[in-house]
C-alpha positions, -999 to +999 in steps of 0.1 A: +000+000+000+014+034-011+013+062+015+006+096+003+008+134+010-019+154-005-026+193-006-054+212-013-057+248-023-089+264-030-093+293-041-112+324-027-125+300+000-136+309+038-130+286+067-167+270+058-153+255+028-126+242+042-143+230+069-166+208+042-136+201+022-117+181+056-152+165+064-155+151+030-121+146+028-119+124+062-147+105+049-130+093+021-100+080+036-076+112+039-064+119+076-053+156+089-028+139+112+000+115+111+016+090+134+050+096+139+083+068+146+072+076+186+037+066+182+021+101+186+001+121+168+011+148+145-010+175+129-008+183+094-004+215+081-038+234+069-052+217+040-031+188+041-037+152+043-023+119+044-036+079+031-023+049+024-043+034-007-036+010-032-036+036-059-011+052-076-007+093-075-029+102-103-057+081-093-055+099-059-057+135-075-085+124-096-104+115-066-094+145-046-104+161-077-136+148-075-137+159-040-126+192-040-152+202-076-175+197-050-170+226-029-152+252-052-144+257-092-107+269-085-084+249-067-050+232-067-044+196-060-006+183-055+000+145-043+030+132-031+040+093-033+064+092-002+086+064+008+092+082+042+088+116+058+106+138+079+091+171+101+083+194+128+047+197+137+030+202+167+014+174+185-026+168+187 
């Protein structure tokens, strides 16, 4: 299973957009947090999530894609196939 970073932009949106964007997001399988090497939680940054899927990196932005037409008509979708991760980010 591939593990993915994925980042959403939309455009000229207000915190109620975003707010639909995580819930449908979260429902379909994209998390706002990530478990680090310690086994605690990290927060993503705004508008970013994380899966593991058997799909490869343009089936994910499709589906995001699909997600994010939902909720606005201008946005930016970037995905990120990641073999491992480094950061700083605050814990939940």
């Amino acid at each position: 299973m591939a593990k993915f970073t994925v980042r959403v932009e939309l455009h000229d949106a207000d915190s109620a957009d975003y707010d639909l964007l995580h819930e449908k997001m979260e429902k379909s399988g994209y998390n706002r947090d990530i478990y680090g090497s310690n086994n605690k939680l990290y927060r993503l940054p705004t508008a970013e999530y994380s899966c593991s899927k058997i799909k490869s990196a343009s089936e994910i932005r499709d589906e995001v894609i699909d997600i994010a037409d939902l909720i606005k008509d201008d946005f930016d979708v970037l995905v990120t196939e990641s073999a491992s991760r480094a950061w700083r980010l605050s814990k939940v």
